[in-house]
C-alpha positions as CSV (number, residue, x, y, z in Angstrom):
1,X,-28.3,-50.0,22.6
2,X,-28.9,-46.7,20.9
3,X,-29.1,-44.6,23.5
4,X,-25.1,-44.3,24.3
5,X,-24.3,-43.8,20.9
6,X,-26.6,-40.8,20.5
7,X,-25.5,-39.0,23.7
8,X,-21.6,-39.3,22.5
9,X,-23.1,-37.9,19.2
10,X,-24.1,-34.6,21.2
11,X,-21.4,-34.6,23.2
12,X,-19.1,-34.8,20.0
13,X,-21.2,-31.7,18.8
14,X,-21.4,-30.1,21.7
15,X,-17.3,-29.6,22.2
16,X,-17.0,-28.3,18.3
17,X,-14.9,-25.0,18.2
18,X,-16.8,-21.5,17.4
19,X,-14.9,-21.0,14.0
20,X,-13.9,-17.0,14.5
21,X,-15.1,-15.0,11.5
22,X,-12.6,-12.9,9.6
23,X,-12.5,-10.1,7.2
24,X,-9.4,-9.0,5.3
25,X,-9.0,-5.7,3.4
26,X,-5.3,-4.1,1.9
27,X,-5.9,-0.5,1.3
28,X,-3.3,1.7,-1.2
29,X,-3.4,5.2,-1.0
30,X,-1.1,8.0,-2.3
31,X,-0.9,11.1,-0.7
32,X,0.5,14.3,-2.2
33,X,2.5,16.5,1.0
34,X,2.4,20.7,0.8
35,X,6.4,21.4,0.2
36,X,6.3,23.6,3.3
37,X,9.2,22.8,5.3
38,X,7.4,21.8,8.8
39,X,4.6,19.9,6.5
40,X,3.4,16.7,8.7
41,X,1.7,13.2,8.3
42,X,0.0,12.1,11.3
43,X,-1.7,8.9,12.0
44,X,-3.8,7.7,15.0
45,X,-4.3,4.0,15.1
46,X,-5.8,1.9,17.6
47,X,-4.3,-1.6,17.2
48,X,-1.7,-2.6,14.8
49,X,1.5,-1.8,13.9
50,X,2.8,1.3,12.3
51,X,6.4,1.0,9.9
52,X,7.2,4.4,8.3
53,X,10.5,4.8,6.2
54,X,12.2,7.8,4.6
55,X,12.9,7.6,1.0
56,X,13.8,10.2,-2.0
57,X,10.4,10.5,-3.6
58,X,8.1,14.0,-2.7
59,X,4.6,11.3,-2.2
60,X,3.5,9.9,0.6
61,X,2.8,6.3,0.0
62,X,0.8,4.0,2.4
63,X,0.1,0.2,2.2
64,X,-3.1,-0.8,5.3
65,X,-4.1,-4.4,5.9
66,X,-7.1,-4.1,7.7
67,X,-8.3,-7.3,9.5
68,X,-11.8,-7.4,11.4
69,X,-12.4,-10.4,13.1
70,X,-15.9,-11.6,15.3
71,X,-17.1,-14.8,16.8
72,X,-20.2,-14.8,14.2
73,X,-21.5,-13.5,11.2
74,X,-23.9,-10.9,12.7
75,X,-20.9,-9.4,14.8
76,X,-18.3,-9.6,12.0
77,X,-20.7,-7.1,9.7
78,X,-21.4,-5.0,12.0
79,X,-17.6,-4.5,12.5
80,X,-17.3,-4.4,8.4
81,X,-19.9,-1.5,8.6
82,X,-18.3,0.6,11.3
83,X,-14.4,0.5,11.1
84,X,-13.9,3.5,9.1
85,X,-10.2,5.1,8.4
86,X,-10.3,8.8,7.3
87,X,-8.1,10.9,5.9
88,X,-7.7,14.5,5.7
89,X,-5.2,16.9,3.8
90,X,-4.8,20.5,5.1
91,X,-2.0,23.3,3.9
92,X,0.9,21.9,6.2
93,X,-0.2,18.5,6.8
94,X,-1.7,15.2,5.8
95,X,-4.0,13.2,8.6
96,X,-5.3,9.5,8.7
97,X,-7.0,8.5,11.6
98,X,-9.5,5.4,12.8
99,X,-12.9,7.4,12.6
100,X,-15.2,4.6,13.7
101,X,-16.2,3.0,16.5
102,X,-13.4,5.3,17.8
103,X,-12.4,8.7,17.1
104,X,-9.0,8.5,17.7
105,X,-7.8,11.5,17.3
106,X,-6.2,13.7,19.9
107,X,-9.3,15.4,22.8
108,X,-11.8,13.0,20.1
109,X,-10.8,9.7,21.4
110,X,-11.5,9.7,25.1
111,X,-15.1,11.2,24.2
112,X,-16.3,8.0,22.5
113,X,-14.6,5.5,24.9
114,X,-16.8,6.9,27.5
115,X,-19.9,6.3,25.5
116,X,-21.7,3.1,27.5
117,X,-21.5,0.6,24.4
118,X,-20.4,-2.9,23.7
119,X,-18.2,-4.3,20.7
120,X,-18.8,-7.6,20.0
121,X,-15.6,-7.5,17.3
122,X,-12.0,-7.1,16.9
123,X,-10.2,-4.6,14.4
124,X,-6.6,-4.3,13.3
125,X,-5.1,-2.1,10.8
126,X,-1.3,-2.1,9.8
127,X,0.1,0.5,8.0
128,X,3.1,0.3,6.1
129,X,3.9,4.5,5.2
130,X,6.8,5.6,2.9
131,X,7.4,9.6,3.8
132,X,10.0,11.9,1.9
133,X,12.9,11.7,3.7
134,X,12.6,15.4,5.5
135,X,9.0,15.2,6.6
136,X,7.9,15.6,10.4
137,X,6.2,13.1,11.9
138,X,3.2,12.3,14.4
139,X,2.6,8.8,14.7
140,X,0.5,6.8,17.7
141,X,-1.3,3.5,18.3
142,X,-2.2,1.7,21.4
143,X,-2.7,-1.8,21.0
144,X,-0.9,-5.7,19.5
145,X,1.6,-3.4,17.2
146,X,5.4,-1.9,17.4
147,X,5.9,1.7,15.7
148,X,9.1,1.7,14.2
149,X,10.5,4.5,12.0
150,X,14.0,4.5,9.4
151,X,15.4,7.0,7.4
152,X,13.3,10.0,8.7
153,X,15.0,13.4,8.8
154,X,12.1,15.5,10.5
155,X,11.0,16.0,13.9
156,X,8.8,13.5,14.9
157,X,6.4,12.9,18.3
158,X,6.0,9.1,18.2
159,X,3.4,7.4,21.0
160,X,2.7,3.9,21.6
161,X,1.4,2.1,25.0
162,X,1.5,-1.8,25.0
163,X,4.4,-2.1,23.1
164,X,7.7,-0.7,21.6
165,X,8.9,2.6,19.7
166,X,11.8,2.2,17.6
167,X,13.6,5.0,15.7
168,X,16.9,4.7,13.1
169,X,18.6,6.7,11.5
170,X,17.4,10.4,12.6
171,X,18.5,13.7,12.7
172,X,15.6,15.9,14.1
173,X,14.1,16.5,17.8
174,X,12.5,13.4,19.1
175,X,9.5,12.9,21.4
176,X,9.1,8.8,22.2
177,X,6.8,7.8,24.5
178,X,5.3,4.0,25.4
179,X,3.9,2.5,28.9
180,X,4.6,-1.1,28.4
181,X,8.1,-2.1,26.0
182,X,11.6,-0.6,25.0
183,X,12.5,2.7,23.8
184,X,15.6,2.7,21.3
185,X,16.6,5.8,18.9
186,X,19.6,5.5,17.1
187,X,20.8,9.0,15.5
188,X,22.9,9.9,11.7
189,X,23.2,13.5,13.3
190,X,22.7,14.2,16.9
191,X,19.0,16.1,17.7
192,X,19.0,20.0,16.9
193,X,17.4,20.6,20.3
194,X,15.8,19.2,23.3
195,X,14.3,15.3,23.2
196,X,12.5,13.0,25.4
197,X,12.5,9.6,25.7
198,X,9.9,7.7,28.2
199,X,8.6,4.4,29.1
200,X,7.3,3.0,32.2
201,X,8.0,-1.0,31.4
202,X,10.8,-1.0,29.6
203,X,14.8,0.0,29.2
204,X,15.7,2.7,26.6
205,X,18.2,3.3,24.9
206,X,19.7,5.8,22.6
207,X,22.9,6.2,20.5
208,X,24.0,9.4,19.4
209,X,27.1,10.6,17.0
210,X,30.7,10.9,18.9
211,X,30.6,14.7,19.0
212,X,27.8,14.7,21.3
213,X,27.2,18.0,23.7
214,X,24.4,18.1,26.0
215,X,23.2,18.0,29.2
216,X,21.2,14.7,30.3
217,X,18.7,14.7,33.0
218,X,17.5,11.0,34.1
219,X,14.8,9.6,36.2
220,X,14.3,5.8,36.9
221,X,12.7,4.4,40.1
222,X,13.8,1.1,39.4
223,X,17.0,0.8,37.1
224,X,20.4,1.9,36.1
225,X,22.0,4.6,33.9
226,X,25.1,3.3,31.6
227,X,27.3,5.4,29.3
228,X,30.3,4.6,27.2
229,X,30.7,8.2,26.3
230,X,34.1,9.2,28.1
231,X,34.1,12.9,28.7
232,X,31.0,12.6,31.5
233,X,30.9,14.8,34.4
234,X,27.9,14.1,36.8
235,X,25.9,17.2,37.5
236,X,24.5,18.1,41.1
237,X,20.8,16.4,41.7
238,X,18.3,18.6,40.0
239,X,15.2,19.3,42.5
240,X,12.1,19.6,40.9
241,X,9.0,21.3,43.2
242,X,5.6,20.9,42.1
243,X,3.1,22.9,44.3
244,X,-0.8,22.3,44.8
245,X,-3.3,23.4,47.2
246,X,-4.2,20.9,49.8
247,X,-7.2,21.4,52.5
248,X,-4.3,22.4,55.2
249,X,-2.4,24.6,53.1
250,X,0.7,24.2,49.7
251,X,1.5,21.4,49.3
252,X,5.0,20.7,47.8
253,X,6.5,17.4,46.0
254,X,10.1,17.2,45.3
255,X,11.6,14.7,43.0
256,X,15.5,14.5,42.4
257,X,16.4,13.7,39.0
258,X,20.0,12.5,38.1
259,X,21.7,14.9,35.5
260,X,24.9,14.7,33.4
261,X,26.8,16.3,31.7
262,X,28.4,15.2,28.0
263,X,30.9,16.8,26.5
264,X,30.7,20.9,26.6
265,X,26.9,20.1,27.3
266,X,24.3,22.7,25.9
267,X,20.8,20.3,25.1
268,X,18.7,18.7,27.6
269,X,17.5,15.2,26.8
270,X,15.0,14.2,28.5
271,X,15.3,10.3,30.0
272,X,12.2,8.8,32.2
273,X,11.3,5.1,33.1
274,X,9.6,3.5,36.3
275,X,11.2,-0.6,35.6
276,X,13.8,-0.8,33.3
277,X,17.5,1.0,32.7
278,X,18.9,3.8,30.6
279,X,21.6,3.2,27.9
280,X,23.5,6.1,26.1
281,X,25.5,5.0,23.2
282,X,28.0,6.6,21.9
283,X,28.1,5.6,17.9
284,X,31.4,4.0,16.6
């Protein structure tokens, strides 16, 4: 008679959830920029968002909830001992970077991924930046997080790959680049010079001031290009040749890209997806 009850009992036991371990940390930091006009703040995330907003004060003010989760204990403090975020403050610029288990910094990063080691934990970090409103930017993460930036006046080079890159509200030269999500930039003043915006799983779209002039070069393999600015003329294909030595001899590889022409044109913006269509906005 006892016999039944007991093996239920281990089967009970046996389909219990592992309860995830968790570690939560919120980091405050002020940071105090060089007044140099091209001074920058860069930051190199791994996973987690990244939300940076322009506003009148000369400090650079960042909010980072860190989250390191494992499926034990052991795990989870190993993770607690190794995530590390660094700064570091030169003349022109301020840089905050994941450190540990990854460098990931730019020609650091790839080094340590090809180290032959297993992480038995998961890190986060979210950062939450307030910038004055004229500083350049260089801003990158990889993984679970959007990078979205308001108010900015500076240039900025903003990288993200699974997921997408969002940008109000700027006047300076943009560089945005993401593999997998959408692209949008919305401008107060149209770019000083040349900007590029790419994605290879995604649409992008941009919206610039009425009295746009530039030239606009596109290249989608599988999408559209759409305009509502009315003074357009379409440009003869551009033909691009690339040459590399093969075992018989140059090789040459020729890709057309679509260019147009807005208003008096002048700048060339940059436009590039593989699946998904290009929208230029013109700002009402």
């Amino acid at each position: 008679m006892y016999i039944p009850l007991l093996a239920g009992l281990a089967l009970c036991c046996l389909r219990q959830p592992v309860l995830a371990q968790e570690f939560k940390e919120h980091i405050t930091k002020e940071l105090t920029p060089s007044k140099s006009p091209g001074s920058v703040l860069c930051i190199y995330n791994f996973s987690g968002f990244i939300k940076v907003e322009g506003y009148s004060g000369d400090k650079v003010l960042l909010e980072i909830d860190k989250t390191i989760s494992a499926d034990d204990t052991a795990d989870l403090e190993v993770g607690k001992k190794e995530v590390r975020l660094e700064f570091e403050q030169r003349e022109d610029s301020i840089i905050g970077y994941i450190a540990d288990p990854w460098d990931m910094r730019p020609r650091k990063r790839y080094n340590r991924w090809n180290e032959d080691r297993d992480i038995h934990y998961r890190f986060n970090l979210e950062f939450t930046i307030k910038v004055p409103f004229s500083m350049n930017l260089v801003v990158s993460t990889i993984n679970r997080g959007a990078i979205t930036v308001k108010d900015v006046a500076g240039n900025m080079r903003v990288n993200n790959v699974n997921g997408p890159v969002t940008v109000t509200q700027a006047k300076g030269v943009i560089m945005a680049n993401t593999v997998n999500g959408a692209v949008n930039v919305s401008y107060v003043s149209n770019p000083p010079a040349a900007s590029s915006y790419r994605t290879v799983n995604g649409n992008i779209t941009v919206s610039y001031q009425p009295g746009l002039s530039a030239d606009l070069q596109f290249k989608s393999m599988n999408g559209s290009y759409y305009t509502d600015f009315p003074q357009v003329e379409i440009l003869p294909p551009m033909i691009l040749r690339n040459t590399e030595k093969g075992d018989n001899g140059v090789v040459y590889k020729i890709s057309a890209r679509t260019a147009v022409r807005v208003g008096a044109g002048g700048l060339t913006h940059h436009f590039e997806t593989l699946n998904g269509n290009i929208y230029i906005k013109k700002q009402s």
